[in-house]
N, C-alpha and C positions, 0 to 999 in steps of 0.2 A: 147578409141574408142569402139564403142558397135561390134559387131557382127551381120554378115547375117544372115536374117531366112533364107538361101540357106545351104544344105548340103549334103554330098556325107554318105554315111553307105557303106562300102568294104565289103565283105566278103570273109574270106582270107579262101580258102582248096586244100585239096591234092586230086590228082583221087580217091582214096578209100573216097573220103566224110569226111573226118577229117576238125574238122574246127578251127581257131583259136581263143581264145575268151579271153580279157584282163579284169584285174579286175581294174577299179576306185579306184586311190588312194582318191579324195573326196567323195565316198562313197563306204567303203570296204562294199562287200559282193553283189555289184552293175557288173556284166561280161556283156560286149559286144563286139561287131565286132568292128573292127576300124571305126570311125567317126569323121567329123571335119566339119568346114564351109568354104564355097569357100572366097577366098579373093577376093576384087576389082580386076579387070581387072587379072581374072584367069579363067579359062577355068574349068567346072568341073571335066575334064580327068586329068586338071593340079592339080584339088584340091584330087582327088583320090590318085595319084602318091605321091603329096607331103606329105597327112597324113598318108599314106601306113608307108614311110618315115621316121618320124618323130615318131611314136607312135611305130614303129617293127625294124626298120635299115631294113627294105627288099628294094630292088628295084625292083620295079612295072614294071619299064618299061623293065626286063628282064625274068618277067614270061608275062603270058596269060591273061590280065585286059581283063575286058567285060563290057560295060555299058549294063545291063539287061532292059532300056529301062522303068523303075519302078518308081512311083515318091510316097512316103507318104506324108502325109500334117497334121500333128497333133499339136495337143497344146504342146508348151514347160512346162514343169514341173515345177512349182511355184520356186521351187529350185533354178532354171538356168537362172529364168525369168531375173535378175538382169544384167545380160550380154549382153541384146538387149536393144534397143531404150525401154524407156517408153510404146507406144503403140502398139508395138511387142508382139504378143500372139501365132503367131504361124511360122512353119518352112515349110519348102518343103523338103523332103531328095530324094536323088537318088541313086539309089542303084545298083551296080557295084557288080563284082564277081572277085575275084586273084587269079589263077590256079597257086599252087605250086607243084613243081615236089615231094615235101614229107615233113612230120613233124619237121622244124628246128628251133633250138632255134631262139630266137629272143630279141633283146635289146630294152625291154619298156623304154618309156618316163618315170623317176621317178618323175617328175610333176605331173603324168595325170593317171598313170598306177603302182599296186602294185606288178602286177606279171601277168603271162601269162599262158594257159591252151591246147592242143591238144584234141579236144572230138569228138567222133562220132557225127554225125549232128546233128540225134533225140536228145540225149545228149545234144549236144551247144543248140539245139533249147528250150530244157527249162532250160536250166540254164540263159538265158537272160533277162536282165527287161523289155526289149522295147518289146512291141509288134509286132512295124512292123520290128525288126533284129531280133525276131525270127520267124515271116512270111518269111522273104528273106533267112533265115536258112533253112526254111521248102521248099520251091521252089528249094533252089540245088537240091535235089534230083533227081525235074521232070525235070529240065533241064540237067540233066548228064545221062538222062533217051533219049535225044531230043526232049521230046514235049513240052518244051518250050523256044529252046534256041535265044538267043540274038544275032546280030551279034558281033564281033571283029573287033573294029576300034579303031581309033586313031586320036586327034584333036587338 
């Protein structure tokens, strides 16, 4: 079965701006925020919660999730093309923030993930390949600043 171009990008940090950032086991040297695709009949809050999940052992729905209200739309990377329908070229990501009370380990997916990282934002924000997780790296700031924050809801 292929996969949605729909997807959620988390960004998982602590009050001081710590953020967390996993390494690709199918391409080491590859760090990003959690990411995954909404399943059929899944709510995107449900596809936040579940990959949160699934990619860290955290559960979401006991810190601060925020849908940031952010939607990217770019080309899949020739790479990963093979995972969507044939004529599937691009995604829509939505991008959600996970307020953790402080820096804790976390149990990667060893499918998906080779290891895990704690970095100041600036930090997380270039050590990232995506562009747009490390634009939504770059935005914590001003929203932990208030001038750009999202509300907290739940659906």
């Amino acid at each position: 079965m292929y996969k949605t171009p729909v997807s959620v990008l988390v960004i998982i940090h602590t009050p001081d701006l710590q953020v967390l950032l996993l390494e690709r086991a199918d391409h080491p040297g590859y760090w990003q925020s959690v990411t995954g695709s909404q399943n059929q009949d899944e709510t995107l809050w449900q596809t936040a919660v579940r990959e949160v999940a699934e990619e860290t052992g955290l559960d979401a729905s006991r810190c601060q999730l925020t849908d940031w209200s952010i939607q990217n739309r770019y080309e899949i990377y020739e790479e990963w093309r093979w995972r969507y329908a044939p004529t599937v070229t691009h995604n829509t990501e939505h991008v959600f923030g996970l307020l953790v009370p402080e820096a804790v380990p976390v149990s990667v997916a060893a499918r998906e993930h080779l290891c895990y990282m704690w970095l100041p934002w600036r930090e997380a924000a270039e050590k990232v390949f995506s562009p747009s997780n490390a634009d939504a790296i770059r935005r914590l700031a001003d929203r932990s600043t208030g001038s750009d924050r999202g509300e907290s809801r739940r659906t």
